[in-house]
C-alpha positions in Angstrom: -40.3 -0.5 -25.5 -37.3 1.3 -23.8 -34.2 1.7 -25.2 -30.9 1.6 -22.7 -29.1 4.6 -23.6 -26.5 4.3 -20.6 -23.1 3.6 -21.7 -22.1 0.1 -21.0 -19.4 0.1 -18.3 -15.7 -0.7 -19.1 -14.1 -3.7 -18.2 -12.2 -4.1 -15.1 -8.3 -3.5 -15.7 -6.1 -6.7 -15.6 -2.9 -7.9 -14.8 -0.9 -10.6 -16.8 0.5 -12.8 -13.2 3.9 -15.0 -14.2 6.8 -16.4 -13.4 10.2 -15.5 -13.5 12.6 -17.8 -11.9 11.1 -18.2 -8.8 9.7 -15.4 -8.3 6.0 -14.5 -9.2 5.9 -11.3 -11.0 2.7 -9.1 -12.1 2.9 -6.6 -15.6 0.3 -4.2 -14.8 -1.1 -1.9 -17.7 0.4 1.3 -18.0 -2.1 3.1 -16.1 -1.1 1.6 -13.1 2.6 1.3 -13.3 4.7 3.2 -11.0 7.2 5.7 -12.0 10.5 4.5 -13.0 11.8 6.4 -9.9 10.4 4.0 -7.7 12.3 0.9 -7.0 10.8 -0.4 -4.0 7.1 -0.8 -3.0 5.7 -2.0 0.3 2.6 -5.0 0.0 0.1 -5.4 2.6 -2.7 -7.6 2.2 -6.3 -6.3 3.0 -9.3 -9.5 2.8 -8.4 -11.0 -0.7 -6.9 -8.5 -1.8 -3.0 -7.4 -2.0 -2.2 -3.7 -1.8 1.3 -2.2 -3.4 2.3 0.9 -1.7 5.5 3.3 -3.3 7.9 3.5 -0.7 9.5 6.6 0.1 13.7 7.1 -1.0 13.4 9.8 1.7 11.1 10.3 4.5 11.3 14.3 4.6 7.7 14.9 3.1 6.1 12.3 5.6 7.6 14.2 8.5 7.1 17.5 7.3 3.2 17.0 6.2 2.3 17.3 9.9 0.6 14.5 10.6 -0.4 14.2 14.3 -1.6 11.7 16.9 -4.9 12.1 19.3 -4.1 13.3 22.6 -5.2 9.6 24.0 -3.2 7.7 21.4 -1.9 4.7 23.2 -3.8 6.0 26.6 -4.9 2.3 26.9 -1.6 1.1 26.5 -0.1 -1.5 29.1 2.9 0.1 30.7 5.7 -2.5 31.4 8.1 -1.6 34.4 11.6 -0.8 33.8 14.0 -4.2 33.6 16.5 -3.9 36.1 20.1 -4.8 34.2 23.7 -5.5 35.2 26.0 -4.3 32.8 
């Protein structure tokens, strides 16, 4: 007869989900909890799932990391013609 020797796997992390006034509010273990420096977080949804993102108090490091578009980005693109205005 075997014997198992793998280690059984950890249980999935959980959140407590709640209430406060009317607003639903999640205490997430301590692993998972953002810096106190962060005071806002953007939420995106992805299937079933909801996605917390910190976001940025200053936008320097996103500009300065170098991050570039394709050549072809928007290529496709519909080009609308110019509105004629009257000021």
């Amino acid at each position: 007869m075997a014997v198992n020797t793998s280690p059984t796997p950890s249980p999935r992390p959980t959140a407590r989900v709640g209430w406060n006034n009317r607003s639903q509010t999640v205490t997430m273990p301590l692993e998972f909890r953002f810096p106190e420096s962060v005071r806002e977080v953007f939420i995106r949804r992805e299937g079933g799932s909801v996605v917390l993102t910190p976001r940025p108090a200053d936008w320097s490091s996103f500009f300065a990391s170098g991050l570039t578009v394709s050549a072809d980005f928007m290529a496709e693109a519909e080009r609308m013609p110019v509105q004629e205005r009257s000021f």
